[in-house]
N, C-alpha and C positions, 0 to 999 in steps of 0.2 A: 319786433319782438316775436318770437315764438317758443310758445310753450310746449313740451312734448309731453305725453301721457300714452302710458302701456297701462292695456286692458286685461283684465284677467276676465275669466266665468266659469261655470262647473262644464259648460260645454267643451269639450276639448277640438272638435272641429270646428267652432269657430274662426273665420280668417276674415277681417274686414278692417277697412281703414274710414278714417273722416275727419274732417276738418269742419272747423268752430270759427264764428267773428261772431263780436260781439255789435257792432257796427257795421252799415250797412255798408259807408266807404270801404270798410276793409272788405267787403265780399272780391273783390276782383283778386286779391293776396291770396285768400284762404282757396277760391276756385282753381289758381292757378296751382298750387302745392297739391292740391289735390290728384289732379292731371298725372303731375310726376310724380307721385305715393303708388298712385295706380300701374305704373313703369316696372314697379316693383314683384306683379304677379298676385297683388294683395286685392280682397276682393270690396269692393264699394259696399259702403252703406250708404256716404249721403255727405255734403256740403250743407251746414246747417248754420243759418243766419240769424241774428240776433239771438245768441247765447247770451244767459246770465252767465260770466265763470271771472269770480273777483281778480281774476290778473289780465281780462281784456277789457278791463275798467278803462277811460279815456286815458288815454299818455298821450306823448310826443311823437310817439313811434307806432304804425302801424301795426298790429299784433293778429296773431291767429293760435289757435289752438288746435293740437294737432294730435288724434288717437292712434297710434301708430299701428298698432298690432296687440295680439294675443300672447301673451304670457303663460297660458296653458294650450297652443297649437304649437307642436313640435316643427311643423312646417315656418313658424313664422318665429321662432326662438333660432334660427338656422340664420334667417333673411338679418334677425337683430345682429 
Protein backbone atom coordinates (compact mmCIF):
# COMPACT_ATOMS: atom_id res chain seq x y z
CA UNK A 1 0.00 0.00 0.00
CA UNK A 2 1.01 3.48 -0.59
CA UNK A 3 -0.10 6.39 0.59
CA UNK A 4 0.58 9.70 -1.25
CA UNK A 5 0.45 13.26 0.39
CA UNK A 6 1.08 16.78 -1.13
CA UNK A 7 2.65 19.34 0.92
CA UNK A 8 1.69 22.64 1.08
CA UNK A 9 3.87 25.85 3.19
CA UNK A 10 3.95 29.59 3.21
CA UNK A 11 7.49 28.94 1.75
CA UNK A 12 7.01 29.07 -1.88
CA UNK A 13 10.57 27.59 -2.82
CA UNK A 14 10.27 24.88 -1.07
CA UNK A 15 11.06 21.47 -3.16
CA UNK A 16 11.54 18.36 -1.15
CA UNK A 17 10.32 14.80 -1.23
CA UNK A 18 10.24 11.80 1.68
CA UNK A 19 9.07 8.86 2.47
CA UNK A 20 7.60 7.38 5.74
CA UNK A 21 7.25 3.47 7.26
CA UNK A 22 5.93 2.92 9.98
CA UNK A 23 7.79 -0.45 10.47
CA UNK A 24 11.13 -1.27 10.37
CA UNK A 25 10.59 -4.29 7.69
CA UNK A 26 9.11 -1.86 5.45
CA UNK A 27 12.24 0.48 5.48
CA UNK A 28 13.75 -1.35 2.42
CA UNK A 29 10.09 -0.35 0.38
CA UNK A 30 10.04 3.30 1.61
CA UNK A 31 14.10 3.51 0.80
CA UNK A 32 13.72 2.24 -2.42
CA UNK A 33 10.76 4.87 -3.64
CA UNK A 34 12.72 7.20 -2.43
CA UNK A 35 15.73 6.66 -4.84
CA UNK A 36 13.16 7.03 -7.69
CA UNK A 37 11.12 10.23 -6.08
CA UNK A 38 14.56 11.57 -6.27
CA UNK A 39 14.80 10.71 -10.48
CA UNK A 40 12.39 13.28 -10.50
CA UNK A 41 14.77 16.50 -9.80
CA UNK A 42 12.97 16.77 -6.33
CA UNK A 43 15.11 17.68 -3.55
CA UNK A 44 15.59 15.12 -0.44
CA UNK A 45 14.59 15.80 2.94
CA UNK A 46 14.85 12.33 4.53
CA UNK A 47 13.60 8.49 4.71
CA UNK A 48 12.05 8.49 8.05
CA UNK A 49 11.41 5.32 9.98
CA UNK A 50 9.08 4.34 12.45
CA UNK A 51 6.39 6.99 11.62
CA UNK A 52 3.15 7.18 13.73
CA UNK A 53 0.68 7.78 10.53
CA UNK A 54 -2.75 5.68 11.14
CA UNK A 55 -2.85 4.11 7.57
CA UNK A 56 0.82 2.45 8.06
CA UNK A 57 -0.97 0.79 10.98
CA UNK A 58 0.11 -3.26 10.65
CA UNK A 59 -1.83 -4.83 7.33
CA UNK A 60 -1.07 -7.59 5.13
CA UNK A 61 0.62 -5.51 2.82
CA UNK A 62 3.58 -3.69 3.05
CA UNK A 63 3.01 0.23 3.09
CA UNK A 64 4.87 3.45 2.82
CA UNK A 65 3.91 6.80 2.95
CA UNK A 66 5.00 8.99 0.49
CA UNK A 67 5.37 13.36 0.47
CA UNK A 68 5.50 13.90 -2.85
CA UNK A 69 5.92 17.48 -3.45
CA UNK A 70 4.93 21.23 -2.74
CA UNK A 71 1.67 22.50 -3.60
CA UNK A 72 2.97 26.08 -3.36
CA UNK A 73 6.30 25.45 -5.66
CA UNK A 74 5.42 26.37 -9.13
CA UNK A 75 8.41 24.12 -10.02
CA UNK A 76 6.92 21.09 -8.50
CA UNK A 77 2.90 21.87 -9.40
CA UNK A 78 4.53 21.42 -13.31
CA UNK A 79 6.41 17.86 -12.26
CA UNK A 80 2.57 16.95 -10.58
Amino acid sequence: MISLYLNLSSKSKIKEVSTYNKHIGFGPLSTSILSKMLELKLDEFRNIGHFNFALNTPTDFPNCLIEIAFLCNEADKKIL
